[in-house]
ROZA-248264 format. One line per 4 residues: their letters; for each residue x negated, y, z of C-alpha. Coordinates in nm, 4 decimals, always signed. Each point is the difference from the previous one (the first is absolute). Example, Ala and Ser with C-alpha at 12.3 -4.5 7.8 and 13.67 -1.06 7.14 Angstrom:
BEGIN
as) -1.2300:-0.4500:+0.7800; -0.1370:+0.3440:-0.0660
end
This chain:
BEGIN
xxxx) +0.0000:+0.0000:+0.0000; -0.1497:+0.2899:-0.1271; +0.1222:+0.4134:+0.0302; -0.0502:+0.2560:-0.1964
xxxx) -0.0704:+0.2914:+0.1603; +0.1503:+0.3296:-0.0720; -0.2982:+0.2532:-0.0156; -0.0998:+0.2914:-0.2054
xxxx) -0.2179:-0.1089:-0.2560; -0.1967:+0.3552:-0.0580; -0.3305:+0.0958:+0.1181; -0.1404:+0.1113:+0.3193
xxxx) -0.0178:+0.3901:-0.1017; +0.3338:-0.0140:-0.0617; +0.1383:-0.2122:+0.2533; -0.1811:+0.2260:+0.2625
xxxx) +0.1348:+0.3648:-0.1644; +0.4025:-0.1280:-0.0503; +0.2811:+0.0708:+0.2029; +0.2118:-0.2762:-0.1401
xxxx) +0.0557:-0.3082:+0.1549; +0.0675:-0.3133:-0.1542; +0.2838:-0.1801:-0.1532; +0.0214:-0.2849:-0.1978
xxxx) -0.3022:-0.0496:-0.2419; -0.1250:-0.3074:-0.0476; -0.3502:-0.1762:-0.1343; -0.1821:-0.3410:-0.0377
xxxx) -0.1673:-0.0626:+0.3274; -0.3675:-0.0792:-0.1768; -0.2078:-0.1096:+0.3402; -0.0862:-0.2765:+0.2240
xxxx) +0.2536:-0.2340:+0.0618; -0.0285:-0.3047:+0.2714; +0.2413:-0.2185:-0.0035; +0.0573:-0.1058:+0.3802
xxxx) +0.1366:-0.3543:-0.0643; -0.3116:-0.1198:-0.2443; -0.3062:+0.1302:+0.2175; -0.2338:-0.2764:+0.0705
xxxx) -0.0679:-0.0730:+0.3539; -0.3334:-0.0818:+0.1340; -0.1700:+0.0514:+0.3428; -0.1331:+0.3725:+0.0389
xxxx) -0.2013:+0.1082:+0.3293; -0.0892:+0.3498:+0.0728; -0.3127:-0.0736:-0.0632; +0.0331:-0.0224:-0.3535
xxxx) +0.1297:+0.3036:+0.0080; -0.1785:+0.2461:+0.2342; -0.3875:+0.0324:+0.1235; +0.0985:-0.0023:+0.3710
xxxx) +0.2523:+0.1451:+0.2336; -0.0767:+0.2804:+0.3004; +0.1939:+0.0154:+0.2919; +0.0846:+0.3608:+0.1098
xxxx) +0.1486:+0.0493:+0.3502; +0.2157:+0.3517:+0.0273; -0.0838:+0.1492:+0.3227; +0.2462:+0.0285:+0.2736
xxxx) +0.0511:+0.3099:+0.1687; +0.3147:+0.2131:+0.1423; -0.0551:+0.2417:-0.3032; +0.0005:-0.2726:-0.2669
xxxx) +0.2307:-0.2835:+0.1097; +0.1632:-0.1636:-0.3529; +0.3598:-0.1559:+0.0343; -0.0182:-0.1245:-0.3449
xxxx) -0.2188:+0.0457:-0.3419; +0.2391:+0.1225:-0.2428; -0.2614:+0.0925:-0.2892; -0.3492:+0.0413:+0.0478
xxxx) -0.2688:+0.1054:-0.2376; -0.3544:-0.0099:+0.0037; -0.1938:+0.3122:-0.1628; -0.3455:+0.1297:+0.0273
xxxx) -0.1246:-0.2683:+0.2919; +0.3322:+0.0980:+0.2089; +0.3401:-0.1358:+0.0353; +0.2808:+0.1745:-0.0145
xxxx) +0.2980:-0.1716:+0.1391; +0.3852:+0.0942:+0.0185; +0.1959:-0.1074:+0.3487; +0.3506:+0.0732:-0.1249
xxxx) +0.1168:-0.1023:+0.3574; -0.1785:+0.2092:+0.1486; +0.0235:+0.2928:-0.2015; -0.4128:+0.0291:-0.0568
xxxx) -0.2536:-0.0100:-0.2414; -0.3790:-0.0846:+0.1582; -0.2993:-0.0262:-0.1695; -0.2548:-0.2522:+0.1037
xxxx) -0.4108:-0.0497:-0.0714; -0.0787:-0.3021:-0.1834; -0.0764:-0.1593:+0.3212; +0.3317:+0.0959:+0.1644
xxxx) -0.1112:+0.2721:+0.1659; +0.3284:+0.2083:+0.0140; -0.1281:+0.3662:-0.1220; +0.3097:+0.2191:+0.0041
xxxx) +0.3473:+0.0413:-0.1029; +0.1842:+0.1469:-0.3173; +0.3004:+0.2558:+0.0869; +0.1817:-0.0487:+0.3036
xxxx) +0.3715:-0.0682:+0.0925; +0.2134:+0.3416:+0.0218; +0.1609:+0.2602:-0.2127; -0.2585:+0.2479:-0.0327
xxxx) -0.2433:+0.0723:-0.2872; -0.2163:-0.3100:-0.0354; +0.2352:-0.1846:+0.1690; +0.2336:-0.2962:-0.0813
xxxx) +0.2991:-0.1688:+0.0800; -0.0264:-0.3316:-0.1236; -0.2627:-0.1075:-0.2241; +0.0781:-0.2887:-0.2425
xxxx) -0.2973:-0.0578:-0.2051; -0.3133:+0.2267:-0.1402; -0.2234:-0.0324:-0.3063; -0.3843:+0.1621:-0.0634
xxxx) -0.1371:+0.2106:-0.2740; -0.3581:-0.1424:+0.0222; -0.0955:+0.3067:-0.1503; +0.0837:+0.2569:+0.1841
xxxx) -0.0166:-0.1545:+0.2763; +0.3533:+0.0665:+0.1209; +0.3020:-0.1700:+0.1117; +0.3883:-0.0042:-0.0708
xxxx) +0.1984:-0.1285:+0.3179; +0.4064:-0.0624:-0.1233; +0.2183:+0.1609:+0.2402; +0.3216:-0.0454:-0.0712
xxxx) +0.0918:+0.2662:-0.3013; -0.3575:+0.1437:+0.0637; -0.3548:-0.1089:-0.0847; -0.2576:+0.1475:+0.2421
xxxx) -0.3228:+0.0722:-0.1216; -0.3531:-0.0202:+0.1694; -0.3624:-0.0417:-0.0304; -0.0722:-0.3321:+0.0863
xxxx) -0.2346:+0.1410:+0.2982; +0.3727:+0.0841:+0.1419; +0.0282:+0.3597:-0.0778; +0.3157:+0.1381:-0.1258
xxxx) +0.0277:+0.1653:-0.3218; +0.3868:+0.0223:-0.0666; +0.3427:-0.1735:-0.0091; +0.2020:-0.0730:-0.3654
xxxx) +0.3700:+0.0057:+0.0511; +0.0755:-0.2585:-0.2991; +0.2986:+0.1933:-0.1899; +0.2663:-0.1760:-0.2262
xxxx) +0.3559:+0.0407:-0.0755; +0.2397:-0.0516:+0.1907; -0.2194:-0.1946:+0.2172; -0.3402:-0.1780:+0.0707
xxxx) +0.0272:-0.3880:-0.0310; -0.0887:-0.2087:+0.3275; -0.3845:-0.0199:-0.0299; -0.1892:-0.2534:+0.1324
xxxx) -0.3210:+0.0009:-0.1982; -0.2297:+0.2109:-0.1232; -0.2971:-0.0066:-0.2361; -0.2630:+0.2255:-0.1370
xxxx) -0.1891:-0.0649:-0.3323; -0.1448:+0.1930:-0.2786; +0.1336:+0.3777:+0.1584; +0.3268:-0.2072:-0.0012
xxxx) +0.2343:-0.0299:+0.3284; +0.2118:-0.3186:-0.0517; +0.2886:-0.0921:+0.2540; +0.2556:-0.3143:+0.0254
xxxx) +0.3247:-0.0155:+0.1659; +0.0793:-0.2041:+0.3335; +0.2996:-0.1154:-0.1666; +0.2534:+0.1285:-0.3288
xxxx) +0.3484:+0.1280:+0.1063; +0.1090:+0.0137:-0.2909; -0.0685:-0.0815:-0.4173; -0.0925:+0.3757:-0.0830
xxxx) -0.2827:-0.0432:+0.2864; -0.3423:-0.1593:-0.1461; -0.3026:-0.2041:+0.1651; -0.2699:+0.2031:-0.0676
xxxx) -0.0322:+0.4108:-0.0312; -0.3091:+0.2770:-0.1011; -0.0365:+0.2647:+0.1984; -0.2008:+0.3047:-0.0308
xxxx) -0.2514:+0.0153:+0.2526; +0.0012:+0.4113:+0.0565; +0.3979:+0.0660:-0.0464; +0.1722:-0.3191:+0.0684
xxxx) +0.2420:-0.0223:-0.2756; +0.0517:-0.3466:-0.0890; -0.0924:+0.0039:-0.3406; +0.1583:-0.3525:-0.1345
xxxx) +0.1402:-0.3399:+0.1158; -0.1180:-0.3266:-0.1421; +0.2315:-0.3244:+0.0523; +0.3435:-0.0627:+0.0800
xxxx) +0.2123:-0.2502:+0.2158; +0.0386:-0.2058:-0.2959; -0.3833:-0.0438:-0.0147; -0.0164:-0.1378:+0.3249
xxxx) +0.2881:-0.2740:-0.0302; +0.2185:+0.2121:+0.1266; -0.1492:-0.0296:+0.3727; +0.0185:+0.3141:+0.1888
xxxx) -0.1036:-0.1203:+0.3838; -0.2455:+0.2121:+0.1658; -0.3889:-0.1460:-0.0547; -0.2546:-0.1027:+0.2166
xxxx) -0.3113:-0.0551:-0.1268; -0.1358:+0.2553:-0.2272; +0.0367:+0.0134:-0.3406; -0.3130:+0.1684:-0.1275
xxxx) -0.3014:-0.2546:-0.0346; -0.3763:+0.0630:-0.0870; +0.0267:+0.3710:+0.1372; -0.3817:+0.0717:+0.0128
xxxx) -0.1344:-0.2027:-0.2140; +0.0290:+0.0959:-0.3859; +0.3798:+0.0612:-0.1234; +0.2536:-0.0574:+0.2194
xxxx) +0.2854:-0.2230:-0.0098; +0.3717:-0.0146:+0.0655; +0.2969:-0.2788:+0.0599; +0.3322:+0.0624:+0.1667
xxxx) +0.1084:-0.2982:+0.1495; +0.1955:-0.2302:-0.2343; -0.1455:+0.1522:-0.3004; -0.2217:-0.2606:-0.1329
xxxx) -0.2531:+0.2296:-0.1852; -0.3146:+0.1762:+0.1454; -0.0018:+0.3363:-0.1943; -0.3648:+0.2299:+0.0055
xxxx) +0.0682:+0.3116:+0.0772; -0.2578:+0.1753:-0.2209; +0.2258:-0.0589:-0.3004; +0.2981:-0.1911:+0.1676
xxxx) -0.0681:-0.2711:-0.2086; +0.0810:-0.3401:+0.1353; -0.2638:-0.1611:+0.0859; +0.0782:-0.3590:+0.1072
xxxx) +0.3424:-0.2019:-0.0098; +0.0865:-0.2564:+0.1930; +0.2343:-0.2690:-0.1312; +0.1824:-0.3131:+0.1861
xxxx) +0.3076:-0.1836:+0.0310; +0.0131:+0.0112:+0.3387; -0.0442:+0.4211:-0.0471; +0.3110:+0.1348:+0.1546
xxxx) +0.3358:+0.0987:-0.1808; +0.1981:+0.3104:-0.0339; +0.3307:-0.1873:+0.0395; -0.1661:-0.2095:+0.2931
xxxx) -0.0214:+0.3983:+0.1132; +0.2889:+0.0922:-0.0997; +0.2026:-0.2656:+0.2022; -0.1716:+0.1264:+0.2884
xxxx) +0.0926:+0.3173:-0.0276; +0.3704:-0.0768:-0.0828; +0.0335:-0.1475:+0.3872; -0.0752:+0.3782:+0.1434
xxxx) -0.1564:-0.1188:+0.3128; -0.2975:+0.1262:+0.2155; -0.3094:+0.0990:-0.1895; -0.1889:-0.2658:+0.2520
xxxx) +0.2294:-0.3028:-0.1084; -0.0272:+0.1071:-0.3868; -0.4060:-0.0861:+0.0802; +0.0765:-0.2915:+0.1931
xxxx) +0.2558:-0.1110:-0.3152; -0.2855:+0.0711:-0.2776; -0.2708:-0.1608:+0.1974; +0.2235:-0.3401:+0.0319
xxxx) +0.0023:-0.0241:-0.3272; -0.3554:-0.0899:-0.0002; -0.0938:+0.2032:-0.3367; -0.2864:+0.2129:-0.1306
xxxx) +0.1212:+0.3396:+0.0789; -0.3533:+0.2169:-0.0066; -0.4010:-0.0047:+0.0088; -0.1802:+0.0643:+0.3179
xxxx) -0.3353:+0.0710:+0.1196; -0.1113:+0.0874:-0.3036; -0.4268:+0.0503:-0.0612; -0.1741:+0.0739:-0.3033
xxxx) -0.3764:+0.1115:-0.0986; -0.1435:-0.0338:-0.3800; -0.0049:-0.3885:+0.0456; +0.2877:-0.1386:+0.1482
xxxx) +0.3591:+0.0961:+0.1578; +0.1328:-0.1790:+0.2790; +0.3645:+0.0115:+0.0973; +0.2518:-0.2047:+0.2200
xxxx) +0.3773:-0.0914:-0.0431; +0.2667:-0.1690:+0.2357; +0.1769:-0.3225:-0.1643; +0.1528:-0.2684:+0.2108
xxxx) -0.0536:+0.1899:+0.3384; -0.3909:-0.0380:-0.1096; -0.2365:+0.2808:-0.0677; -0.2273:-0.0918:-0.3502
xxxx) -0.3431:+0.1464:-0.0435; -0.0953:+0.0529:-0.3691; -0.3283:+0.1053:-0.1470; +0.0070:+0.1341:-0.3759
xxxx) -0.3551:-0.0019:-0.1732; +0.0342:+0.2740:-0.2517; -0.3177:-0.0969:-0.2017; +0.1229:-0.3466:-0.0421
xxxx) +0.3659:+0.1393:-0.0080; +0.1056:-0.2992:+0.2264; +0.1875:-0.0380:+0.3333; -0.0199:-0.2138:+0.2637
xxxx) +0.2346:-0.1191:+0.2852; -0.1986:-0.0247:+0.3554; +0.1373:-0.3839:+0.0842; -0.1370:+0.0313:+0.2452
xxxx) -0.1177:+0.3874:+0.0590; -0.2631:-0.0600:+0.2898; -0.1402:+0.2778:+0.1859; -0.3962:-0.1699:+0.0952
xxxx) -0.1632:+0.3501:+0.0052; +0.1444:+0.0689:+0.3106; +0.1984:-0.3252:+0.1715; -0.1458:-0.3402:+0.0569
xxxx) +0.3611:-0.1472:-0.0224; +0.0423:-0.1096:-0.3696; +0.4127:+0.0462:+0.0921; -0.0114:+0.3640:+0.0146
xxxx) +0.0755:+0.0244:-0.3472; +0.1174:+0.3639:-0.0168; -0.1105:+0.3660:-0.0144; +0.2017:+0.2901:+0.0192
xxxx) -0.2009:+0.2826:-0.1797; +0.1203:+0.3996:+0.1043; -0.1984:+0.1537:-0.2661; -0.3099:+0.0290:-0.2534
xxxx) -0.2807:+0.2557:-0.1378; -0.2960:-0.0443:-0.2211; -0.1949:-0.2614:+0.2866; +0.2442:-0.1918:+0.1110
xxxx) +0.3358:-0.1182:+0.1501; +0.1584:+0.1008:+0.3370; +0.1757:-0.2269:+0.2243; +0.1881:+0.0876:+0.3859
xxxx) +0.0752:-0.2171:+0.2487; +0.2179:+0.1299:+0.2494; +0.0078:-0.0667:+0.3657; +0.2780:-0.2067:+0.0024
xxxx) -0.2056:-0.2449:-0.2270; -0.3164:+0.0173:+0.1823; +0.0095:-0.3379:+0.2057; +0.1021:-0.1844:-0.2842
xxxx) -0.3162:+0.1056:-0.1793; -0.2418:+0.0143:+0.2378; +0.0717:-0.4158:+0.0212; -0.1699:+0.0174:-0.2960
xxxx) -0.2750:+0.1835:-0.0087; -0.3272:-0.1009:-0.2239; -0.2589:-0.0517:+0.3013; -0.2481:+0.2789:-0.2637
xxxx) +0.2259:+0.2446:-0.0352; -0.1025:+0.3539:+0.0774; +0.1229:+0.1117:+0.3488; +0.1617:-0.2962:+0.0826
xxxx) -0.0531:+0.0223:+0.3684; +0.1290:+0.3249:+0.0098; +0.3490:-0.1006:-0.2007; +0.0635:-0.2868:+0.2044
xxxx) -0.0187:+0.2504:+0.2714; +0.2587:+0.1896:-0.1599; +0.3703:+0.0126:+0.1720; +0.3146:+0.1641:-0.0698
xxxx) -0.0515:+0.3465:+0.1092; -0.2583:+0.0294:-0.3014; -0.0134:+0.1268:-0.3106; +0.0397:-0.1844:-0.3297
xxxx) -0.2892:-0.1605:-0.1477; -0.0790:+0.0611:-0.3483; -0.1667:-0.2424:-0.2416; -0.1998:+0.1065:-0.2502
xxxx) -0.1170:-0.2577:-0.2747; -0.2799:+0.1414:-0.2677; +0.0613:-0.0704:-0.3552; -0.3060:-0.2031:-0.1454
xxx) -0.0631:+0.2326:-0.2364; +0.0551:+0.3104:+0.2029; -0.0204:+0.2845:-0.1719
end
């Protein structure tokens, strides 16, 4: 099962200068296709993947304490890390050192209410934090240049995500309310007039529930991606050009959807309805560098780890996915990556996982006595694996 997008097909220059959104044009989808139900399984390890794997434990302190990793990048030998729950965004050294905080909660200049996600311009070295139906701007040393009231008519979508790239703001919706509403938006980065909207309802199966993970991939390393849940394309945001397309039969239907949605019942029993159904319904933990892209899926109540060599233009289904860089237990046979840059791949472990990994601990890996001593007061622990051929 295969759809075709609806996208402009124009180039960037234009796409970035028009105030038109789009409608109902249509191309052949000329990219990489894997077909989901013909990928070849064979044994993968981490270490066929990645050179090694560094443990970094966040410090704990009253001024720093994280209820949960909601996003978290890692830029110029610091991570930057989004607590939704909590309201904050810290910044951390590379050897979790916590060195300050972005913004603060409050209604004030600098300030914000609720932060929801944030994206880097490498370049300049600043930082757009999504506030609601404004984008905050500072340097990423935490100094605050100014606030962008995003500006549409007759009013902003619910964003949830945000991402810079190429002097280019885009931002996704939580959730459509209704068919005129679209997935993805520009927005000027000095006025905050939303410029266009890409992507309808109809592109996404009809599924309009709020999302939870995020649905930009690769966001500093090369060109961005982005995939709405239940869209089975990944579209590149340099030219919004799909860029891989995933088919199955197991992929989920829009009338498997659409019967759903018919019953008009909580928004947590619709989930509950689709997951039972045991289909494909999007791609997760997504990581790619110049060789390879790794991504997951749910089928069967079962997460599936994929690697796709793009040299050899080949995929491969992790059966089984073992993690031996970093557990000595051959049945931990998942990973659960946050994010990616040009070096490597990002995984958290929460607190409420710790004991369960600590078990199973490699008796080599780095600052293993001081993670066993870890307890549930603490910080997250973040993962980082090195490509092999780390840029």
């Amino acid at each position: 099962m295969k759809i075709i997008i609806k996208i402009v097909s124009i180039s960037f220059l234009l796409f970035v200068t028009s105030c038109q959104t789009n409608k109902s044009l249509k191309y052949l989808i000329d990219d990489t296709i894997i077909n989901l139900d013909k990928i070849e399984e064979r044994e993968i390890r981490t270490s066929d993947l990645f050179k090694n794997v560094r443990s970094i434990i966040l410090e704990t302190k009253a001024e720093c304490v994280i209820a949960n990793i909601s996003e978290i990048q890692f830029f110029d030998n610091e991570f930057y890390l989004l607590d939704m729950r909590g309201s904050s965004i810290f910044v951390f050294d590379a050897n979790g050192n916590f060195n300050r905080r972005i913004g603060r909660v409050g209604r004030g200049p600098g300030e914000y209410i609720r932060p929801v996600d944030f994206t880097i311009d490498t370049l300049k070295r600043e930082i757009y934090v999504l506030d609601g139906e404004k984008i905050h701007k500072y340097s990423v040393d935490g100094k605050y240049i100014n606030t962008i009231q995003i500006i549409t008519n007759p009013k902003p979508p619910r964003f949830r995500y945000i991402q810079y790239f190429n002097e280019t703001l885009f931002a996704a919706t939580n959730q459509l309310n209704n068919e005129d509403e679209h997935l993805l938006y520009l927005i000027d980065s000095v006025t905050g007039n939303v410029l266009a909207g890409y992507f309808s309802l109809e592109d996404n199966l009809g599924w309009y529930i709020p999302v939870g993970a995020s649905v930009f991939f690769n966001r500093l390393y090369d060109k961005p991606r982005f995939m709405y849940p239940c869209m089975n394309t990944i579209i590149t945001l340099y030219d919004m050009y799909p860029f891989i397309t995933f088919e199955s039969n197991r992929w989920i239907l829009r009338e498997e959807i659409e019967n759903v949605k018919r019953q008009q019942i909580p928004i947590h029993s619709q989930l509950t309805q689709l997951t039972q159904l045991k289909k494909i319904q999007n791609i997760i933990d997504y990581v790619e560098n110049k060789d390879m892209i790794i991504f997951s899926y749910h089928l069967d109540n079962r997460k599936h780890i994929a690697v796709h060599l793009k040299h050899e233009k080949k995929t491969y289904l992790g059966n089984p996915f073992i993690n031996n860089l970093l557990y000595a237990d051959d049945n931990v046979r998942t990973i659960n990556f946050k994010s990616t840059d040009k070096k490597g791949a990002l995984e958290v472990v929460s607190r409420d996982q710790f004991e369960y990994f600590k078990s199973s601990l490699l008796p080599n890996i780095d600052n293993r006595e001081n993670l066993l001593a870890l307890n549930e007061e603490a910080n997250p622990i973040i993962f980082y694996y090195e490509f092999k051929d780390a840029e």
